[in-house]
C-alpha positions as CSV (number, residue, x, y, z in Angstrom):
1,X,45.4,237.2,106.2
2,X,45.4,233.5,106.1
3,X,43.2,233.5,109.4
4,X,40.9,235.9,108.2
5,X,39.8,233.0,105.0
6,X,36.7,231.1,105.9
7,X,36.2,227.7,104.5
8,X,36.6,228.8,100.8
9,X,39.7,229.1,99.4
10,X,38.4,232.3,97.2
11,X,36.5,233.8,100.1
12,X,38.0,236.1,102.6
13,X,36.2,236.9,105.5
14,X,36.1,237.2,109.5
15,X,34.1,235.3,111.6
16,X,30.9,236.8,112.9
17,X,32.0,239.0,116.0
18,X,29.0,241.2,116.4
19,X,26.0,239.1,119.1
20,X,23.5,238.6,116.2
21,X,20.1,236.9,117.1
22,X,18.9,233.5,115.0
23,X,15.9,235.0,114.0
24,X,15.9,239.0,112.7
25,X,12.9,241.3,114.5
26,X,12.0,244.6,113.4
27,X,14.1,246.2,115.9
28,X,17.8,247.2,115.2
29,X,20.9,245.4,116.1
30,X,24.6,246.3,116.6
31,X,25.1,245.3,112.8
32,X,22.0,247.3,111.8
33,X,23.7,250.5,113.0
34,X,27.0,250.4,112.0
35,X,25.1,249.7,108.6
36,X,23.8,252.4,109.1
37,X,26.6,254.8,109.5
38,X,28.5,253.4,107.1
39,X,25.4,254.2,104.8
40,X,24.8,257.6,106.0
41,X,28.7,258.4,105.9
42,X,28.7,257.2,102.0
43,X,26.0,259.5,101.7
44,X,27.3,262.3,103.2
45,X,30.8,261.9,101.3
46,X,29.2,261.4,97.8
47,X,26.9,265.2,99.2
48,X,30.3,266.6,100.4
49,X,32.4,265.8,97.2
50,X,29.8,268.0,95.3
51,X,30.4,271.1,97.8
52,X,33.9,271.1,97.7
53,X,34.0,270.9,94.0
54,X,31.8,273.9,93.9
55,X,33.2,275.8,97.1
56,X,33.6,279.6,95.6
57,X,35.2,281.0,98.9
58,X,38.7,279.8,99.5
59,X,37.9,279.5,103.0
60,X,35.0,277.7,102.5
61,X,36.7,275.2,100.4
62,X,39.3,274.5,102.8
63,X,37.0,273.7,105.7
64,X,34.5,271.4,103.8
65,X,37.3,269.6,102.1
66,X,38.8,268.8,106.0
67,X,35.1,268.0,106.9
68,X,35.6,265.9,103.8
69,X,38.5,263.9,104.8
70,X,37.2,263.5,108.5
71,X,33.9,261.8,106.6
72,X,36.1,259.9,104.6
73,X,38.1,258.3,107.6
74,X,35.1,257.8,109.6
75,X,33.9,255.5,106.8
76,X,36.8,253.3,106.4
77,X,37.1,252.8,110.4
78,X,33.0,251.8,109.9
79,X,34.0,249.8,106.9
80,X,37.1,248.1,109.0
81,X,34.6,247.3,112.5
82,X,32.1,245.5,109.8
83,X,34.8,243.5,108.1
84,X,36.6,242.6,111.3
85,X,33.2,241.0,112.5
86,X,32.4,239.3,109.4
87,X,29.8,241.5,107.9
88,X,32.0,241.8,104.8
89,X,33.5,239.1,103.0
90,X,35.8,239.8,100.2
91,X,36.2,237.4,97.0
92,X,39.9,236.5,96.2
93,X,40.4,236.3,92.5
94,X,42.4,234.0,90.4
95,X,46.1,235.3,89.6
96,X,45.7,235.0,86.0
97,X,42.7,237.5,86.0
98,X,44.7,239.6,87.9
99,X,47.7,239.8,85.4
100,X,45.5,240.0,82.6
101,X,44.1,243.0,84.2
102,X,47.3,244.8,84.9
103,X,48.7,244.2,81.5
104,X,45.2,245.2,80.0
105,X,45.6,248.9,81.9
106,X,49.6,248.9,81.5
107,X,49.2,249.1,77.8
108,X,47.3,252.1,78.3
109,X,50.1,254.2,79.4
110,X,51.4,254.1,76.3
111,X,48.3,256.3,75.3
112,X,49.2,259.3,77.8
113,X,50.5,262.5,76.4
114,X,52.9,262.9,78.7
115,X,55.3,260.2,80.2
């Protein structure tokens, strides 16, 4: 991972990969449609969550819910192309944040009915 850090020490990211021109015209570039996947793939697992939740045909459940998964991979391999070509960057946070968050949702456990 230490490769993957740019110049910040909190910021992880890749350097730009994808052939990206200076100035941005109106037409679309590589980045522009895996955006654009990645977009329409969010939108059609958030529409595809719905149908399987309301599937009433056994049948019909188990087929959407594999379309579901399929949908689901093809957005993180989108998700991984962007990020390994420096469309995403990630912020690192701080270790103490990090246990204060853990301890904050391990007292909660306490709080479940069953354990």
């Amino acid at each position: 991972m230490q490769n993957q850090q740019s110049q910040s020490t909190n910021t992880i990211k890749n350097p730009k990969g994808l052939d990206l021109p200076q100035v941005k015209g109106p037409e679309m570039n590589d980045r522009d449609f895996i955006n654009d996947g990645l977009s329409t793939c969010k939108y059609l697992t958030d529409s595809l969550n719905i149908a399987v939740r309301e599937a009433s045909h056994e049948q019909l459940y188990n087929d959407m819910a594999q379309i579901l998964q399929e949908t689901h991979d093809s957005c993180r391999v989108l998700f991984n192309l962007m990020f390994k070509n420096g469309v995403y960057k990630l912020e690192a946070e701080e270790q103490q944040k990090i246990d204060q968050a853990y301890q904050q949702f391990s007292n909660y456990s306490a709080q479940f009915p069953y354990q």
